[in-house]
C-alpha positions in Angstrom: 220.5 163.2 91.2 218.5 162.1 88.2 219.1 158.9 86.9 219.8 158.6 83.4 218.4 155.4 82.3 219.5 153.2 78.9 218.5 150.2 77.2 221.1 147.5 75.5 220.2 146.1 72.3 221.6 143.1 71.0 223.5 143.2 74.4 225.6 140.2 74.4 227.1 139.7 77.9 226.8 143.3 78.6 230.0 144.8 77.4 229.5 148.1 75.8 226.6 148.9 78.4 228.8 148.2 81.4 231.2 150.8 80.1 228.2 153.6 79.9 227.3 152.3 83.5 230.8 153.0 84.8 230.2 156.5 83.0 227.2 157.1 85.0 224.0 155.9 83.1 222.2 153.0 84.8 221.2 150.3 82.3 217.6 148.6 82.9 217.0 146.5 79.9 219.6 144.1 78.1 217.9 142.5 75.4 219.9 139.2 73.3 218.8 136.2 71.4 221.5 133.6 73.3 220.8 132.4 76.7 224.5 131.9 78.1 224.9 135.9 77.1 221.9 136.8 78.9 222.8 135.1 81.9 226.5 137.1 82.3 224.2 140.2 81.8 222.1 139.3 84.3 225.2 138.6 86.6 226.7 141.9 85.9 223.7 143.9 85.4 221.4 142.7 88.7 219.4 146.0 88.5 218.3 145.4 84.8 215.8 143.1 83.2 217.3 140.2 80.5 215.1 139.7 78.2 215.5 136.9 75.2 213.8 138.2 72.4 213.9 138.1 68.6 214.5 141.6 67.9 213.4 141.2 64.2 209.9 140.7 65.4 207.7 143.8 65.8 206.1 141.8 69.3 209.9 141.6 70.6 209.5 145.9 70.9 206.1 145.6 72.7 207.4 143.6 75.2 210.5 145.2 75.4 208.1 148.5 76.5 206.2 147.2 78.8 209.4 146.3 80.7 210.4 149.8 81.1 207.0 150.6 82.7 207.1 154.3 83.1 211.1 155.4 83.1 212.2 157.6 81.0 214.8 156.6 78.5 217.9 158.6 77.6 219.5 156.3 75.6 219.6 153.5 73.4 222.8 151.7 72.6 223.2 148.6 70.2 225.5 146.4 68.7 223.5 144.5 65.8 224.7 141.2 64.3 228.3 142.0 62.0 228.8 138.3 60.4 227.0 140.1 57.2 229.6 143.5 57.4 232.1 141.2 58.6 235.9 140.3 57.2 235.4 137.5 58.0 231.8 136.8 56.8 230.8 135.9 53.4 229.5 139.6 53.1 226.1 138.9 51.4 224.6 142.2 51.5 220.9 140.7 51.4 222.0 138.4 55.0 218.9 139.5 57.4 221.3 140.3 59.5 222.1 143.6 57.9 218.8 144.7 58.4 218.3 144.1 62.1 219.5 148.1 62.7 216.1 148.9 61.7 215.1 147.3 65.1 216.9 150.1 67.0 215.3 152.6 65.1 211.8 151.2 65.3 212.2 151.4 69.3 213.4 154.9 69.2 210.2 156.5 67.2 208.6 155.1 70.2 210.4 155.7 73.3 212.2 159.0 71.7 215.5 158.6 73.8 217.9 161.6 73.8 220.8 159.9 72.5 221.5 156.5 70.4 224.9 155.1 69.8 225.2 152.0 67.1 228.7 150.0 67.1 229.9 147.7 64.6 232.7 146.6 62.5 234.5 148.9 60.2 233.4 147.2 57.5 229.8 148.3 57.8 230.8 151.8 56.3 232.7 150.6 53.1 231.2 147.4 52.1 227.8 146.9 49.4 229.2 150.5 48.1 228.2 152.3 51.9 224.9 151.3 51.1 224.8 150.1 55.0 226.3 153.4 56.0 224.2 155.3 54.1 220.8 153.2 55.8 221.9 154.2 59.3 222.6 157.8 59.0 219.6 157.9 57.0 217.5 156.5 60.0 219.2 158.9 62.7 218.4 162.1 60.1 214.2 160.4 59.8 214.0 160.6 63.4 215.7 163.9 64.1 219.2 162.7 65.5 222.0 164.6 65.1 224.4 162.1 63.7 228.2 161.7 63.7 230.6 158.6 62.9 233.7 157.4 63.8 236.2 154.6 63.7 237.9 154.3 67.2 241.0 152.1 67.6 241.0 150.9 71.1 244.5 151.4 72.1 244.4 155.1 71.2 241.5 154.9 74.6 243.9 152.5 76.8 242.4 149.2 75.6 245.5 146.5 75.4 244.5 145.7 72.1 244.3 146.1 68.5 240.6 146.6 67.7 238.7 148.9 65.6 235.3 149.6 65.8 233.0 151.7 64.0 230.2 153.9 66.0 227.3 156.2 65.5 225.9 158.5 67.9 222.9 160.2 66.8 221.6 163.1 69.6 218.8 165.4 69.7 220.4 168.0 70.4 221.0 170.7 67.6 225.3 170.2 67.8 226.2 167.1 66.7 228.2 164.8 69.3 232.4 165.5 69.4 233.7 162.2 70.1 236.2 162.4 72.8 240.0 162.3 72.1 242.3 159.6 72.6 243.6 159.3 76.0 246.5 157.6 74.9 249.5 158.1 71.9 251.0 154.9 70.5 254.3 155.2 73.2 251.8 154.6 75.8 249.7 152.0 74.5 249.0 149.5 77.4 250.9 146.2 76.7 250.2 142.9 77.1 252.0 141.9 80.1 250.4 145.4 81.6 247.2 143.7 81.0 247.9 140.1 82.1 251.3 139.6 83.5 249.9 139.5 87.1 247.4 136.5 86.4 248.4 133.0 87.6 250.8 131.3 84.9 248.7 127.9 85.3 251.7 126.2 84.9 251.2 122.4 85.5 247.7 123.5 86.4 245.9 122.5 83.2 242.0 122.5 83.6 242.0 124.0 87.0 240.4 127.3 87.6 242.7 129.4 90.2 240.8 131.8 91.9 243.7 133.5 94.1 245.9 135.9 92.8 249.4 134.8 93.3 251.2 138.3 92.9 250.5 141.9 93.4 249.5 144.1 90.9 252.3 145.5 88.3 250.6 148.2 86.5 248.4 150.4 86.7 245.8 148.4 84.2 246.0 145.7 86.8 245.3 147.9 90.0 242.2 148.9 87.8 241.0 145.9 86.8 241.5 144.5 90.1 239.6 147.3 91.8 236.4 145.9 93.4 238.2 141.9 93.2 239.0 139.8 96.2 239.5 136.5 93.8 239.9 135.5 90.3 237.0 134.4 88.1 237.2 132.4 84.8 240.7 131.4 84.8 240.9 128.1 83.5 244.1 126.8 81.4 243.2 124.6 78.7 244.6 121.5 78.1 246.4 121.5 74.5 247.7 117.8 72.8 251.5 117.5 73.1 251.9 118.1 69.4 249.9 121.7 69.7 252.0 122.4 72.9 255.2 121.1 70.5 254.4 123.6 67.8 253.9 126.6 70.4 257.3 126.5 71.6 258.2 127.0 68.4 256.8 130.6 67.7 258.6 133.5 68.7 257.2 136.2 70.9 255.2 138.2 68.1 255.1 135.8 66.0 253.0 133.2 63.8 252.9 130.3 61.6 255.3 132.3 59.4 257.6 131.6 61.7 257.8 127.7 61.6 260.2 125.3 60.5 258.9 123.8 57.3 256.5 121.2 58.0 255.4 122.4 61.1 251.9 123.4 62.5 250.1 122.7 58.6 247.2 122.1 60.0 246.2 126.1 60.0 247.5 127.9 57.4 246.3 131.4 57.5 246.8 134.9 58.8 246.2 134.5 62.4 247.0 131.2 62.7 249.3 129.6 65.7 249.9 133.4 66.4 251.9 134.6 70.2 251.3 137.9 71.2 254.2 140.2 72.4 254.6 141.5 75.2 255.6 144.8 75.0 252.5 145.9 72.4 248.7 145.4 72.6 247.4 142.0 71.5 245.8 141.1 68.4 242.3 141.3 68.0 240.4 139.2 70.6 238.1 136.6 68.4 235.1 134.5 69.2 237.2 131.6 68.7 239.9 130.6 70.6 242.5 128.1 69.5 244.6 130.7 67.0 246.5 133.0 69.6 248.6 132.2 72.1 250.1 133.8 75.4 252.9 135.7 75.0 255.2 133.9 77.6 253.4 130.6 78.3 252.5 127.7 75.7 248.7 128.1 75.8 245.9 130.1 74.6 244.9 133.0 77.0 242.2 132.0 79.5 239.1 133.5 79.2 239.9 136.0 82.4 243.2 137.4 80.3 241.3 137.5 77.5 238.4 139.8 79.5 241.5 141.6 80.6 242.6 142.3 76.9 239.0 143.5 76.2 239.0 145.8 79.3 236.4 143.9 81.0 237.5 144.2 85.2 238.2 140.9 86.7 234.6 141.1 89.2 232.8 140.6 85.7 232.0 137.2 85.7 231.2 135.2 82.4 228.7 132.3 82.7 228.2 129.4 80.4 230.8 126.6 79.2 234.5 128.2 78.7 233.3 127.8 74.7 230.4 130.5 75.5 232.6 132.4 77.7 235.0 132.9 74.8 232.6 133.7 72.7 230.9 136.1 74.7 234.3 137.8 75.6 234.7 138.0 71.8 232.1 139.5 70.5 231.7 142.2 73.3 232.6 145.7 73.2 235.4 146.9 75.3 234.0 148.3 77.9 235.9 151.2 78.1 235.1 152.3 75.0 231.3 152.7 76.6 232.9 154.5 79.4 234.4 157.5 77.4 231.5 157.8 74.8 229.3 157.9 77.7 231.7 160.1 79.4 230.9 162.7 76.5 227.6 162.0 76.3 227.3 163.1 79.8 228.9 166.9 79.3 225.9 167.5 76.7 223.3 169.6 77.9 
């Protein structure tokens, strides 16, 4: 069988790249700008090269191509920088980090892959008028893709969570790319305790990473996740002040600060703040920060292992780094198996 070979731009920990692996392409290059990132790529990708680069530097896409030697590549996935397209950025439409797309493109006039697929937030295709929007697809048409767009919502694909993410997928072939339907309708969205309610409580067990599970799997999102896993990796409680532990007793199951007696929990005032997921729905969306959402049953934030969970990463993915990076990494990451069922599609094209 032909190996069909891709390269993962602005890779983070490996996320979206590990889906397409699970699909069937095999991943050689992972290219980031933070070292913690790189090394859970590395980790998780031990076949492909990690490479730290700058990718807004024309010598960063020389190096990159003499790592690849003589392989052919089929594809090209990326997920550039979204603080500038962000909600929750201070949307400056001349941030550099806008622009670092172009990287992705500049690679491809080289290398000529048969497919590329671009993620990002959803706010890339409203925001500065669709000007960002209009960049992209522009690029795909210069260099002969086939383009088509999309906003997925991760539950509608079995992902415990509420995410939306915009993607591109630009193809050389003449038909543009059908993105696959959903797999799931909103009566079977995987909940939160489908996700997590098998993992440790790490009750009284504050700081201490357990690495045994303590009950079988209840779910069939557990017995997946747990496929491949003999013990548990990054599950580490953190230890909250009694006052923060005071003030997450008092949130219902669904609930936030909204739900306080006055006078409690002011120090965070805003939409996501001292938030408890519920769980019978998917959880809110998963954050690079990690002190605003809390575990549906117990009175801490999720670990960074339940929080993988929620993103669809499989508990044998191991994050490396301080918990900080771990979150962070988790965070910004793509749901793997949103990868999977693009690549999936990408797959059935001729």
């Amino acid at each position: 069988m032909i190996k069909k070979y891709m390269i993962d731009l602005f890779s983070g920990c490996g996320g979206l790249s590990f889906g397409f692996e699970q699909a069937g392409f095999e991943c050689i290059v992972g290219v980031d700008i933070e070292q913690s990132a790189l090394d859970s790529f590395s980790h998780n990708h031990m076949h492909a090269k990690a490479l730290k680069l700058d990718l807004s530097k024309q010598e960063s896409l020389d190096i990159i191509i003499d790592a690849l030697g003589r392989k052919k590549i089929e594809l090209i996935v990326a997920g550039p920088p979204c603080q500038g397209f962000s909600l929750t950025g201070k949307r400056e439409e001349n941030d550099n980090r806008n622009k670092l797309f172009y990287s992705v493109f500049k690679l491809a006039e080289r290398i000529n892959p048969r497919f590329i697929v671009i993620e990002n937030v959803p706010g890339i295709a409203t925001l500065y008028k669709g000007r960002a929007k209009e960049a992209i697809m522009n690029e795909f048409k210069r260099l002969g893709y086939s383009v088509s767009e999309k906003l997925l919502y991760a539950p509608d694909y079995g992902i415990p969570q509420i995410r939306k993410r915009m993607f591109f997928v630009g193809t050389k072939s003449r038909e543009p790319f059908e993105f696959p339907p959903p797999t799931h309708a909103e009566k079977d969205y995987v909940t939160c305790e489908q996700a997590i309610g098998d993992l440790p409580s790490l009750e009284n067990m504050l700081g201490t990473e357990v690495a045994e599970y303590t009950k079988p799997a209840q779910s069939s999102y557990q017995k997946m996740m747990r496929r491949k896993s003999l013990k548990l990796l990054n599950h580490v409680a953190t230890k909250h002040t009694d006052l923060v532990v005071s003030v997450i007793k008092q949130v219902p199951e669904g609930g936030n600060y909204k739900d306080l007696p006055p006078g409690v929990g002011e120090s965070r005032k805003f939409n996501e703040a001292w938030t408890r997921y519920h769980s019978q729905k998917p959880s809110r969306t998963i954050d690079t920060g990690h002190r605003n959402h809390f575990h549906y049953c117990w009175n801490r934030i999720p670990t960074a292992r339940e929080n993988a969970r929620l993103q669809s990463f499989p508990d044998h993915f191991e994050f490396k780094g301080t918990k900080t990076q771990q979150y962070r990494q988790i965070g910004n990451a793509v749901p793997p198996l949103l990868g999977f069922v693009i690549g999936k599609k990408l797959l059935e094209k001729k």
